[in-house]
SETIVEX-750153 format. One record per atom (N, C-alpha, C, O, CB): x, y, z; atom name; residue number from 1. Coordinates in Angstrom, 3 decimals, padded with zeros to 6 digits. Glycine has a CB too. Example, Ala and Ser with C-alpha at 12.3 -4.5 7.8 and 13.67 -1.06 7.14 Angstrom:
2
+----------+----------+----------+------+-----+
|        X |        Y |        Z | atom |   n |
+----------+----------+----------+------+-----+
|  013.190 | -005.690 |  007.800 |    N |   1 |
|  012.300 | -004.500 |  007.800 |   CA |   1 |
|  013.200 | -003.300 |  007.800 |    C |   1 |
|  014.236 | -003.319 |  008.465 |    O |   1 |
|  011.308 | -004.473 |  009.046 |   CB |   1 |
|  012.850 | -002.250 |  007.080 |    N |   2 |
|  013.670 | -001.060 |  007.140 |   CA |   2 |
|  012.900 |  000.030 |  007.870 |    C |   2 |
|  013.409 |  001.138 |  008.039 |    O |   2 |
|  014.084 | -000.598 |  005.725 |   CB |   2 |
+----------+----------+----------+------+-----+
end
This chain:
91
+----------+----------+----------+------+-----+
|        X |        Y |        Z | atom |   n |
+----------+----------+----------+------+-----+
|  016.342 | -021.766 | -020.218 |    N |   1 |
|  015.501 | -021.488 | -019.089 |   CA |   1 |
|  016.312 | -020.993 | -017.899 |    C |   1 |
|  015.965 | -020.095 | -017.132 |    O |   1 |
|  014.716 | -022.715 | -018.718 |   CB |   1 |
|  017.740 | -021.888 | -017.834 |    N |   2 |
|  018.110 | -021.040 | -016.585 |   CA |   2 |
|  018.859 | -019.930 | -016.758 |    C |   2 |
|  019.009 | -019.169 | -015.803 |    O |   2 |
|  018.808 | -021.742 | -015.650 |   CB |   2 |
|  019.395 | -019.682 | -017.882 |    N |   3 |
|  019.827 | -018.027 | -018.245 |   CA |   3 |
|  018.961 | -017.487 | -017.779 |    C |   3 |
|  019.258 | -016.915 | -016.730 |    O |   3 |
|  019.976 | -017.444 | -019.672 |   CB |   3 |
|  017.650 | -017.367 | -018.189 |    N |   4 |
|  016.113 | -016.402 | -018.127 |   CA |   4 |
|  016.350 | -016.385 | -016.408 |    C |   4 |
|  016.456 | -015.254 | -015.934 |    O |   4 |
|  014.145 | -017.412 | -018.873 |   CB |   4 |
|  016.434 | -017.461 | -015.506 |    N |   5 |
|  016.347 | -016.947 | -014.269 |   CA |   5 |
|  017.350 | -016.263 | -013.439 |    C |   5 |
|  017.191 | -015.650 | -012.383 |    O |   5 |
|  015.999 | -017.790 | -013.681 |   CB |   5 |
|  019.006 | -016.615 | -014.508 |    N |   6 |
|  019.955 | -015.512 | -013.797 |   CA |   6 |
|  019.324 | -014.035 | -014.214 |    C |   6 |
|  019.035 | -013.171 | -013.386 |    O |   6 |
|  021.715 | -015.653 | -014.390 |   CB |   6 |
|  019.194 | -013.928 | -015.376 |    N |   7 |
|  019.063 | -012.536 | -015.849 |   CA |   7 |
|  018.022 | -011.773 | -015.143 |    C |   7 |
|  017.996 | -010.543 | -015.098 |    O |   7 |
|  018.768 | -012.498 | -017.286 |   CB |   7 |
|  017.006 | -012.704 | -014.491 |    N |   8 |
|  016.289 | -012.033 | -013.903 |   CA |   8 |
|  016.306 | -011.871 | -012.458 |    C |   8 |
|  015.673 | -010.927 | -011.984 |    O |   8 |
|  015.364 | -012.348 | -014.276 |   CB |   8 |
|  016.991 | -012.721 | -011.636 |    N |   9 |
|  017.596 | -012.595 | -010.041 |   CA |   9 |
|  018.709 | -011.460 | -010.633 |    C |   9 |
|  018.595 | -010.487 | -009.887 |    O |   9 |
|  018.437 | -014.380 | -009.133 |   CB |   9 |
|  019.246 | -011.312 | -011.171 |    N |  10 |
|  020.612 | -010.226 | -011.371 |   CA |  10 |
|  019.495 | -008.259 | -011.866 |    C |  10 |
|  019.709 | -007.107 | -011.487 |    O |  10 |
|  022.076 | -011.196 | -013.490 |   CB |  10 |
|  018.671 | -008.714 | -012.584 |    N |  11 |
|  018.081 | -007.471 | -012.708 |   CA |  11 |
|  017.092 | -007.004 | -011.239 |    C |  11 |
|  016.876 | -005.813 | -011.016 |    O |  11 |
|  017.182 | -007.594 | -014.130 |   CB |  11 |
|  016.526 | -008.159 | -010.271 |    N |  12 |
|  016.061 | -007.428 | -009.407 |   CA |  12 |
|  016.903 | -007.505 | -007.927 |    C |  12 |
|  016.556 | -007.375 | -006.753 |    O |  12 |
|  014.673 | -007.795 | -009.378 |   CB |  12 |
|  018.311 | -007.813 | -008.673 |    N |  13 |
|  019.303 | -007.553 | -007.753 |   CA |  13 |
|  019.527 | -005.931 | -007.837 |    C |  13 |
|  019.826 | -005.331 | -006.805 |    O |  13 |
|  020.629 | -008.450 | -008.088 |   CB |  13 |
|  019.387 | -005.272 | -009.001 |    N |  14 |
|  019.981 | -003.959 | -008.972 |   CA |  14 |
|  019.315 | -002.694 | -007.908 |    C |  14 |
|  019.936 | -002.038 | -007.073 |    O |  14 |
|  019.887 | -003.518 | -010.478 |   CB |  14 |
|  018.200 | -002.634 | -008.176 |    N |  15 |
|  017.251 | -002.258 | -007.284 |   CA |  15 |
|  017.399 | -002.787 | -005.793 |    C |  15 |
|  018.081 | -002.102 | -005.030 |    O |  15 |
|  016.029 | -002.659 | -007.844 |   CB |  15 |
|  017.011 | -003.563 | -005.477 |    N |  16 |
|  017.546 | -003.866 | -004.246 |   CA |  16 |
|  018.858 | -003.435 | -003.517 |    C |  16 |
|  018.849 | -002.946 | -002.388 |    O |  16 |
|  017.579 | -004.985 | -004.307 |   CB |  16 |
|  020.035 | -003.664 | -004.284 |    N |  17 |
|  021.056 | -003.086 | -003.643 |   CA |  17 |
|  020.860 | -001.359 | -003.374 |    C |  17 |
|  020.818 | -000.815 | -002.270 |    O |  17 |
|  022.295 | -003.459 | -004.517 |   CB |  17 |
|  020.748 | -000.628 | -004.846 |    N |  18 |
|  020.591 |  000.931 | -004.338 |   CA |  18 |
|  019.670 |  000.704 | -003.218 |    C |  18 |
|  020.087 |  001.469 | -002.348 |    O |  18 |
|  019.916 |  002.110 | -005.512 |   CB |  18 |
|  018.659 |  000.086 | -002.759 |    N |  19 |
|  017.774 |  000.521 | -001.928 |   CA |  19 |
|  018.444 |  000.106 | -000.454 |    C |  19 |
|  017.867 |  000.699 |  000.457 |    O |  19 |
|  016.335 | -000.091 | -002.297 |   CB |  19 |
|  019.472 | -000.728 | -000.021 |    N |  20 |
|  020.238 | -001.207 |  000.681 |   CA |  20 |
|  021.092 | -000.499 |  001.007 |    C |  20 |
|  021.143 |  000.007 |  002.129 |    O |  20 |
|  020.593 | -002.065 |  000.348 |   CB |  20 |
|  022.180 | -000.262 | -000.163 |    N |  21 |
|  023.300 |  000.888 |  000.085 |   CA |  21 |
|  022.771 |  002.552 |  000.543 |    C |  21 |
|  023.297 |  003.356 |  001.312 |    O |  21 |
|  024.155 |  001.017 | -001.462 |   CB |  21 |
|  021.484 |  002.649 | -000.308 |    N |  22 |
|  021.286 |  004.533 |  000.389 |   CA |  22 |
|  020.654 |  004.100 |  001.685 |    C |  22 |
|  020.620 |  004.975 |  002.551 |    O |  22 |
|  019.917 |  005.944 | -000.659 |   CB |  22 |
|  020.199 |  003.046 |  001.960 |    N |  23 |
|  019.747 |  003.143 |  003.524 |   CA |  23 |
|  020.750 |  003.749 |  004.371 |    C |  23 |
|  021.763 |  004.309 |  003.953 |    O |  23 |
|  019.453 |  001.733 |  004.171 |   CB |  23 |
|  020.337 |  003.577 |  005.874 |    N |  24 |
|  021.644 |  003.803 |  006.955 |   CA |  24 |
|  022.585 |  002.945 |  007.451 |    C |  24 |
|  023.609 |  003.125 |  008.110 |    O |  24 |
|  021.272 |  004.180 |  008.076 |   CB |  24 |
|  022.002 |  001.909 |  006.977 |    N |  25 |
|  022.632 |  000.256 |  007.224 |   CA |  25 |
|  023.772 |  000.443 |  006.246 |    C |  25 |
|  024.932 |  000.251 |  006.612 |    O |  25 |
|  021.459 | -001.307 |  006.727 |   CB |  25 |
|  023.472 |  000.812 |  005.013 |    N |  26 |
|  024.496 |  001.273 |  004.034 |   CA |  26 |
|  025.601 |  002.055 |  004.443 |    C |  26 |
|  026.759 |  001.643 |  004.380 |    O |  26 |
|  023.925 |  001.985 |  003.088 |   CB |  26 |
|  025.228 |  003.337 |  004.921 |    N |  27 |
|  025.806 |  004.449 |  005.715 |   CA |  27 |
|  026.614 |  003.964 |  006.534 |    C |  27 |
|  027.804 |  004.151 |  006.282 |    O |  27 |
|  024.943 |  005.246 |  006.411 |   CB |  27 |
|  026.248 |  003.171 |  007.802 |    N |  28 |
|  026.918 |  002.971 |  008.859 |   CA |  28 |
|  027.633 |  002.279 |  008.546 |    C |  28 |
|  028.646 |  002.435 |  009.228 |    O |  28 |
|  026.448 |  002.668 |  009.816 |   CB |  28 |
|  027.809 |  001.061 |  007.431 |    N |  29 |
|  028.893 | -000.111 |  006.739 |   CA |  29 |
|  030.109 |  000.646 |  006.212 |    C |  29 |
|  031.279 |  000.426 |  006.522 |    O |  29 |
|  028.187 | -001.028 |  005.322 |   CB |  29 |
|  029.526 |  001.826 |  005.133 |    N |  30 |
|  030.566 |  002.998 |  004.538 |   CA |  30 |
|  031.354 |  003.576 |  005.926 |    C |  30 |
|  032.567 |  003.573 |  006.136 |    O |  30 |
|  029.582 |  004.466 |  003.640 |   CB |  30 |
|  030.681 |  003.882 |  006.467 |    N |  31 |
|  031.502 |  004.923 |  007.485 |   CA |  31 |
|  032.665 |  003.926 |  008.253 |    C |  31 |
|  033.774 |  004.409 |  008.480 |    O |  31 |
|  030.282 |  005.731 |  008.830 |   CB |  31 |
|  032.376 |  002.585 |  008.622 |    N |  32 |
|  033.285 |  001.467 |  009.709 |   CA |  32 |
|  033.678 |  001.080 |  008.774 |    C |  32 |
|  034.392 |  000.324 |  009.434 |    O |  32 |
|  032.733 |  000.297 |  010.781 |   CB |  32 |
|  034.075 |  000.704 |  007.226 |    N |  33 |
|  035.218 |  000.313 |  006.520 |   CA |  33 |
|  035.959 |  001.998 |  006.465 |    C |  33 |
|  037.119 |  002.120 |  006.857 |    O |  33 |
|  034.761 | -000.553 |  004.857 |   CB |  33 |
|  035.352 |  002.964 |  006.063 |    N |  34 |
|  036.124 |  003.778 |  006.231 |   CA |  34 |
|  037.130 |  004.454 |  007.295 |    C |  34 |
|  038.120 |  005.180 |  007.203 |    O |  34 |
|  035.581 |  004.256 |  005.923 |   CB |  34 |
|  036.372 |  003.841 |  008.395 |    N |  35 |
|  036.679 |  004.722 |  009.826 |   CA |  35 |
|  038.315 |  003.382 |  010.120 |    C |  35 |
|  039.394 |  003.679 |  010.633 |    O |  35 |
|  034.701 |  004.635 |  011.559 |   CB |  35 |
|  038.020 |  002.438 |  009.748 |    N |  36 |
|  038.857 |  001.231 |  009.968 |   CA |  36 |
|  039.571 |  000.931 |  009.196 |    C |  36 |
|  040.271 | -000.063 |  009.387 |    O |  36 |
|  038.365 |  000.239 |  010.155 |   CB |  36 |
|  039.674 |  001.683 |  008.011 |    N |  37 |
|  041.006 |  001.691 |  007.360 |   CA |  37 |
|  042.227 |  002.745 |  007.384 |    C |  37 |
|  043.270 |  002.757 |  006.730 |    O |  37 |
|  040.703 |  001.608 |  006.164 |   CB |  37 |
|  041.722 |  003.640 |  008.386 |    N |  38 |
|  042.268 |  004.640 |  008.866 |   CA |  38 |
|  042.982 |  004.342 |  010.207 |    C |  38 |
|  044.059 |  004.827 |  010.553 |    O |  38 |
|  041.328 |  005.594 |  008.924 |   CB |  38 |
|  042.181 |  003.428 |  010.944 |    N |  39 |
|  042.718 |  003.106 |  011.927 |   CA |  39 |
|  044.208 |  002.046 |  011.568 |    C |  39 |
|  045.380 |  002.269 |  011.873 |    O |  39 |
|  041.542 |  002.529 |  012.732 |   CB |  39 |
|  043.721 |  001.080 |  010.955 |    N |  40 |
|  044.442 |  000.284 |  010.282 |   CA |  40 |
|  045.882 |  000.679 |  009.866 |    C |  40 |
|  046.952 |  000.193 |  010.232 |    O |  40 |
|  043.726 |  000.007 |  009.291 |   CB |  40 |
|  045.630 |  001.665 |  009.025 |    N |  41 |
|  047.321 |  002.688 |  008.670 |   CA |  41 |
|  048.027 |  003.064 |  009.682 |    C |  41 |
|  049.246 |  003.074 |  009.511 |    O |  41 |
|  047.220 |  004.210 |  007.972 |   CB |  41 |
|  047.449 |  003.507 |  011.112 |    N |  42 |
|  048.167 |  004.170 |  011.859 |   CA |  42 |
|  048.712 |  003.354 |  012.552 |    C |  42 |
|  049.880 |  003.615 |  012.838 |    O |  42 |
|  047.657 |  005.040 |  012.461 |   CB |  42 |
|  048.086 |  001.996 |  013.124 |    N |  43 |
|  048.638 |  000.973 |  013.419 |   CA |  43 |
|  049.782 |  000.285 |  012.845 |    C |  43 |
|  050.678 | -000.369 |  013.380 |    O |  43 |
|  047.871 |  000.382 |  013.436 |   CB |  43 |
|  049.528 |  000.608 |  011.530 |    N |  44 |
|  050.729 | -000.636 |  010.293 |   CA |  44 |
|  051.761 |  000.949 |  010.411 |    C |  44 |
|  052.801 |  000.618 |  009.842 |    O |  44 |
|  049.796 | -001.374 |  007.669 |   CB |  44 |
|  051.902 |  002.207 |  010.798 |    N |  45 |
|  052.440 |  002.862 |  010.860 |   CA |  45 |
|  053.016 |  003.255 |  012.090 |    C |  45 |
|  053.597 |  004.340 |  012.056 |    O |  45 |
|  051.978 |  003.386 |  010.326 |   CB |  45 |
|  053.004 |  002.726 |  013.035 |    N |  46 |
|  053.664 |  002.377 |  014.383 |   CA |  46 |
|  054.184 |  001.406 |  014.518 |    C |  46 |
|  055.288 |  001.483 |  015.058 |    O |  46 |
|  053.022 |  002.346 |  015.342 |   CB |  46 |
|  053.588 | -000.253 |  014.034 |    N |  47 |
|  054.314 | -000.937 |  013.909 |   CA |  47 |
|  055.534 | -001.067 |  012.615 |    C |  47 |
|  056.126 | -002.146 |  012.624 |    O |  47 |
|  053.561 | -001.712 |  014.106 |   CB |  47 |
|  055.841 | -000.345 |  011.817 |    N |  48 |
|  056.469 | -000.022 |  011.223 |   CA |  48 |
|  057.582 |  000.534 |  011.349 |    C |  48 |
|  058.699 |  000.194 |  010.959 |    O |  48 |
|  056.008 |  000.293 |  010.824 |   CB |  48 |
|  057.058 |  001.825 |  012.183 |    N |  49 |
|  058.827 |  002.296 |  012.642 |   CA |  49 |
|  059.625 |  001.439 |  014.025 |    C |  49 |
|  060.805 |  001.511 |  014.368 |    O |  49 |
|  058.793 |  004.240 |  013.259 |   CB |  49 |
|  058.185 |  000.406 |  014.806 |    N |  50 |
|  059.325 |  000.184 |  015.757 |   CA |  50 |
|  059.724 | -000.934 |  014.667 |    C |  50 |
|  060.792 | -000.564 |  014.179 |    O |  50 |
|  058.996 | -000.284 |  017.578 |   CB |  50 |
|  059.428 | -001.804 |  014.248 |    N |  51 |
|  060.573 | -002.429 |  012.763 |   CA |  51 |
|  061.904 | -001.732 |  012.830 |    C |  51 |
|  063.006 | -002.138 |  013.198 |    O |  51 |
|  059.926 | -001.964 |  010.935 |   CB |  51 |
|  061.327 | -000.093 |  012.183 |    N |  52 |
|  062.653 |  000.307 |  011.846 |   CA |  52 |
|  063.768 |  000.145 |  012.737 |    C |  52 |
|  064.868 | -000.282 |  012.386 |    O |  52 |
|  062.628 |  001.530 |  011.557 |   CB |  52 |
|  063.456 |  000.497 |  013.891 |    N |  53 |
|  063.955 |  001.109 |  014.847 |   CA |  53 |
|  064.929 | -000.779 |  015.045 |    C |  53 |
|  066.119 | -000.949 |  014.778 |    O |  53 |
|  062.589 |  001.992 |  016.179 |   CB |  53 |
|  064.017 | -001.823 |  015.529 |    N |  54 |
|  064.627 | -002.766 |  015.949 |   CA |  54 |
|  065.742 | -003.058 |  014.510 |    C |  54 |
|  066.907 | -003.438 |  014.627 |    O |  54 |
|  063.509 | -003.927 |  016.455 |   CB |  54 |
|  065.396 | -002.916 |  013.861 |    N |  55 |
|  066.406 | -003.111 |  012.273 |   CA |  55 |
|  067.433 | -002.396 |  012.586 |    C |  55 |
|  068.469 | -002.976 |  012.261 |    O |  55 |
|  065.798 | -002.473 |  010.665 |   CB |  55 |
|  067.594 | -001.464 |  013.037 |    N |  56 |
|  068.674 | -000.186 |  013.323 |   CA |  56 |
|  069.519 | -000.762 |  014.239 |    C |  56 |
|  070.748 | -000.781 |  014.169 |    O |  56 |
|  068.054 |  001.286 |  013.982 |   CB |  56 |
|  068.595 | -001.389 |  015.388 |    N |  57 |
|  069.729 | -001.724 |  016.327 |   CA |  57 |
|  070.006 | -003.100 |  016.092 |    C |  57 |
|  071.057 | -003.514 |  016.582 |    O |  57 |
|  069.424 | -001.476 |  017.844 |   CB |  57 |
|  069.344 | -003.852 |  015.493 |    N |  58 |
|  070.458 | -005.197 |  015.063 |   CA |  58 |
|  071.546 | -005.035 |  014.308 |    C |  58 |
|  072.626 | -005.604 |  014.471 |    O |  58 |
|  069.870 | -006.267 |  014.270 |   CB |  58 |
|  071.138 | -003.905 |  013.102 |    N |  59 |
|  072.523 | -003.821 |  012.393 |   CA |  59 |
|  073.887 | -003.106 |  012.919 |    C |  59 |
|  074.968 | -003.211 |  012.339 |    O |  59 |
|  072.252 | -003.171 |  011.195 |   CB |  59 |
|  073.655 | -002.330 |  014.164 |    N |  60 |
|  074.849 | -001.497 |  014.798 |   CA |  60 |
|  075.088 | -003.011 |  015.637 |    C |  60 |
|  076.164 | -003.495 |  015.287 |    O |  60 |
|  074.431 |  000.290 |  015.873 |   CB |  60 |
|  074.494 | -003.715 |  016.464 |    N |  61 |
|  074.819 | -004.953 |  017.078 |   CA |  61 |
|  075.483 | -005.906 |  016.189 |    C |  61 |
|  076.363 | -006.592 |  016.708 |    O |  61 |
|  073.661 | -005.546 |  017.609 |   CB |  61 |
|  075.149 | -006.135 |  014.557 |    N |  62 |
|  075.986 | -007.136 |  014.443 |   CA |  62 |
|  077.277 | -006.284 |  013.942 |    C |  62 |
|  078.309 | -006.919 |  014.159 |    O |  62 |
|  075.415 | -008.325 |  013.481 |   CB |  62 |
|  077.437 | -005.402 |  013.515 |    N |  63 |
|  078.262 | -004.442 |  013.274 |   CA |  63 |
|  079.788 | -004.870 |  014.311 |    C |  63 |
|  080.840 | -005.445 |  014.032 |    O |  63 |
|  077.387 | -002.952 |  013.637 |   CB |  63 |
|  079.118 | -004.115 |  015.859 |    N |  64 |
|  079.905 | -004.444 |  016.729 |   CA |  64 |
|  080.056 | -006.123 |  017.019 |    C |  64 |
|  081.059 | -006.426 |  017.665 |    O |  64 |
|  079.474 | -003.666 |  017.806 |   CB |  64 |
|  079.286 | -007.083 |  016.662 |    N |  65 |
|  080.059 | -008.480 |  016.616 |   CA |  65 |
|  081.139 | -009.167 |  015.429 |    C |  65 |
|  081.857 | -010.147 |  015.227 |    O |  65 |
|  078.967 | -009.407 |  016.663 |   CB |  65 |
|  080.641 | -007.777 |  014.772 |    N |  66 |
|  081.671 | -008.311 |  013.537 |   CA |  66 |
|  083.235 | -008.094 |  013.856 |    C |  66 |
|  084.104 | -008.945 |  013.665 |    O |  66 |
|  081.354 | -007.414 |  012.047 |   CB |  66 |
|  083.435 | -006.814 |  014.371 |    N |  67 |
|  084.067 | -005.851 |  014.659 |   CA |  67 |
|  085.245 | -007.422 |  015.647 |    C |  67 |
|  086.255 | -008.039 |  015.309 |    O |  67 |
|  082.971 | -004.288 |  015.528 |   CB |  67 |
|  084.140 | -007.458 |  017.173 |    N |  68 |
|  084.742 | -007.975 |  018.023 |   CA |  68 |
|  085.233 | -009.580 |  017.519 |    C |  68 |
|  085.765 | -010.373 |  018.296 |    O |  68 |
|  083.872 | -007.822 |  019.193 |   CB |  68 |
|  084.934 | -009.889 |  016.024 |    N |  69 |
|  084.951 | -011.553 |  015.758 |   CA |  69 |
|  086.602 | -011.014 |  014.685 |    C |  69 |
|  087.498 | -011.846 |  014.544 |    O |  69 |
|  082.945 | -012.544 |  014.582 |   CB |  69 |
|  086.689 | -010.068 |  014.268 |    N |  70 |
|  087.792 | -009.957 |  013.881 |   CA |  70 |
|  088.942 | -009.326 |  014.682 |    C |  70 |
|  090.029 | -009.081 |  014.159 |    O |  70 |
|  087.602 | -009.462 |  012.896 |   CB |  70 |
|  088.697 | -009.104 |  015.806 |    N |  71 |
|  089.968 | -008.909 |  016.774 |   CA |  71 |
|  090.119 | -009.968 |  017.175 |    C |  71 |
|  091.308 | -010.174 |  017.419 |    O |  71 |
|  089.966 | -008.014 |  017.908 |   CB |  71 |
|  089.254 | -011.095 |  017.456 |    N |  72 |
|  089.409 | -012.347 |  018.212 |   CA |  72 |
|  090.290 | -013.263 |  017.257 |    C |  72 |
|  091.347 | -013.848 |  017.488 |    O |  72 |
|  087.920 | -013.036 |  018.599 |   CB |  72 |
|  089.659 | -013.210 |  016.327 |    N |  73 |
|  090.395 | -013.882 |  015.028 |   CA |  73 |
|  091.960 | -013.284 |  014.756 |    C |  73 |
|  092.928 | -013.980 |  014.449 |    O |  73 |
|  089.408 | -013.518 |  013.568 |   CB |  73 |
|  091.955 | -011.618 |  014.973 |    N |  74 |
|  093.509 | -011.706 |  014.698 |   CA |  74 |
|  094.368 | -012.020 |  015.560 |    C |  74 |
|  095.530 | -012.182 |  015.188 |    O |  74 |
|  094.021 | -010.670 |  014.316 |   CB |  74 |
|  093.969 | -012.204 |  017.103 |    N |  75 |
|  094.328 | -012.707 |  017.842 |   CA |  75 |
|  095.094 | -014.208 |  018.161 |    C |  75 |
|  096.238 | -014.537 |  018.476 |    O |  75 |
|  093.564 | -012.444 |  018.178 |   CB |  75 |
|  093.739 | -014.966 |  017.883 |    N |  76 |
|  094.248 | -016.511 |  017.555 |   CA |  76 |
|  095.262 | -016.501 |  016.659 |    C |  76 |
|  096.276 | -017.043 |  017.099 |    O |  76 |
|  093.181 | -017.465 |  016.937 |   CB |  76 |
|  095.381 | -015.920 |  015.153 |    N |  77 |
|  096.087 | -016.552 |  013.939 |   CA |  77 |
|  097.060 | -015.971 |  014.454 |    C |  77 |
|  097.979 | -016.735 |  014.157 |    O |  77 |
|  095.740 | -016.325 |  012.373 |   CB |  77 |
|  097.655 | -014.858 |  015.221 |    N |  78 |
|  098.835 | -014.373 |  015.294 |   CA |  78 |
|  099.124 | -014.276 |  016.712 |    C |  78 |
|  098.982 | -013.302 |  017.450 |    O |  78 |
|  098.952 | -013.188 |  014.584 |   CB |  78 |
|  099.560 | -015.458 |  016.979 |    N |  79 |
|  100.073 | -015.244 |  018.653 |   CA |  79 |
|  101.383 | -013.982 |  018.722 |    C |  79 |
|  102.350 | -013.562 |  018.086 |    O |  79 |
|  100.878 | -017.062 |  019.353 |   CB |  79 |
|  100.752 | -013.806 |  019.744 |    N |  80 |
|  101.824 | -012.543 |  019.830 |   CA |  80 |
|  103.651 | -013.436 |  020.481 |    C |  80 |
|  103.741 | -014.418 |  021.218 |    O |  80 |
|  100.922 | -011.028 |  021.428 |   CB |  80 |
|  104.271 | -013.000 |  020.148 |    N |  81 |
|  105.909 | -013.307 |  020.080 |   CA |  81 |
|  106.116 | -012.533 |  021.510 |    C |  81 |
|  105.816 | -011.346 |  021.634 |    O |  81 |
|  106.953 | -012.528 |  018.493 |   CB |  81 |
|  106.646 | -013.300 |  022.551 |    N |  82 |
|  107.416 | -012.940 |  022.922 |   CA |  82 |
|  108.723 | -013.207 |  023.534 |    C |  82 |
|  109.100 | -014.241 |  024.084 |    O |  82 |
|  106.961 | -012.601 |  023.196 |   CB |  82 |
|  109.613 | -011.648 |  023.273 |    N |  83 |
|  110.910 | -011.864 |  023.417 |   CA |  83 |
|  111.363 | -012.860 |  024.953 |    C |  83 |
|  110.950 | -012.782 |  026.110 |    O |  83 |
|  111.512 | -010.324 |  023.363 |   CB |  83 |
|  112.522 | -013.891 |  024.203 |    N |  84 |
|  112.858 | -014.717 |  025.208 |   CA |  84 |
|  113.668 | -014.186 |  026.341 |    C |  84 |
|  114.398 | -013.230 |  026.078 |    O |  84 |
|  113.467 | -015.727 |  024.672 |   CB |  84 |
|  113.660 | -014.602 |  027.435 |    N |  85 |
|  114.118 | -013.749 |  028.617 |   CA |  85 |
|  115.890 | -014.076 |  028.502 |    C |  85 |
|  116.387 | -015.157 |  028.187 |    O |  85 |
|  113.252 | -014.339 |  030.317 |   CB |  85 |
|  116.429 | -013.151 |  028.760 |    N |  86 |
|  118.194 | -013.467 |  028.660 |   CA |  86 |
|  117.958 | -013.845 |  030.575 |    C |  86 |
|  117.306 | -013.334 |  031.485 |    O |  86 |
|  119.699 | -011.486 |  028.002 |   CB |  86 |
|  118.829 | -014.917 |  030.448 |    N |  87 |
|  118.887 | -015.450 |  032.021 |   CA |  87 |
|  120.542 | -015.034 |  031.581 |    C |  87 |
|  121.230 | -015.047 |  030.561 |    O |  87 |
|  118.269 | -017.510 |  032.624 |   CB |  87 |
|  120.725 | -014.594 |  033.305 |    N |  88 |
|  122.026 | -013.479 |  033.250 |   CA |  88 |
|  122.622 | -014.651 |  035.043 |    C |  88 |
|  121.812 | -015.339 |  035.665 |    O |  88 |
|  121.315 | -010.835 |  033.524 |   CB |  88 |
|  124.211 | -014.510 |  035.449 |    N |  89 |
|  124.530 | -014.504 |  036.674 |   CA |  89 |
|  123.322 | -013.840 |  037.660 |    C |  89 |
|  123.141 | -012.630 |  037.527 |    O |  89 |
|  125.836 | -013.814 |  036.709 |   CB |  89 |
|  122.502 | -014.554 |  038.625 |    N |  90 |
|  121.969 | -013.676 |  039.515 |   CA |  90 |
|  122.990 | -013.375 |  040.828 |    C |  90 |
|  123.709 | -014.259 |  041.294 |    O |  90 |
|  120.600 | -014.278 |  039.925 |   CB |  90 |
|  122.956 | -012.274 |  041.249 |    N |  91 |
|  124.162 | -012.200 |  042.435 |   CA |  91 |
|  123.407 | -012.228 |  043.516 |    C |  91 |
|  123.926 | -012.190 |  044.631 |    O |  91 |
|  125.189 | -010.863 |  042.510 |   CB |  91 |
+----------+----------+----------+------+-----+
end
């Protein structure tokens, strides 16, 4: 018995929808998912390159901290030497 009543809410589902979707209510739903997935891209496509863009400049930034963490470093491990002063007669 309740098969018999899906099969039959699902068959005068079909009808109903075409008569829903060719309306303008239909129309105007088609057109604002369409119109808004367009919008959607251009957005995810701006926020996208400034991504890129901030990606670009973190990697030249850590670049240059890498840069400046290994001068610092050769610095520390290798004190620089210097020559001892000759103390001479001062006149």
């Amino acid at each position: 018995m309740a098969w018999a009543a899906i099969v039959l809410v699902l068959v005068l589902m079909i009808p109903i929808l075409a008569i829903v979707l060719d309306s303008e209510i239909g129309g105007a739903f088609a057109r604002r998912i369409s119109r808004g997935s367009s919008e959607d891209a251009r957005l995810l496509t701006g926020r996208i390159e400034e991504l890129e863009t901030e990606v670009r400049y973190l990697s030249e930034t850590l670049g240059s901290l890498q840069d400046e963490t290994r001068f610092v470093r050769s610095l520390i491990e290798k004190p620089k030497e210097e020559p001892e002063a000759e103390l001479g007669p001062v006149d």
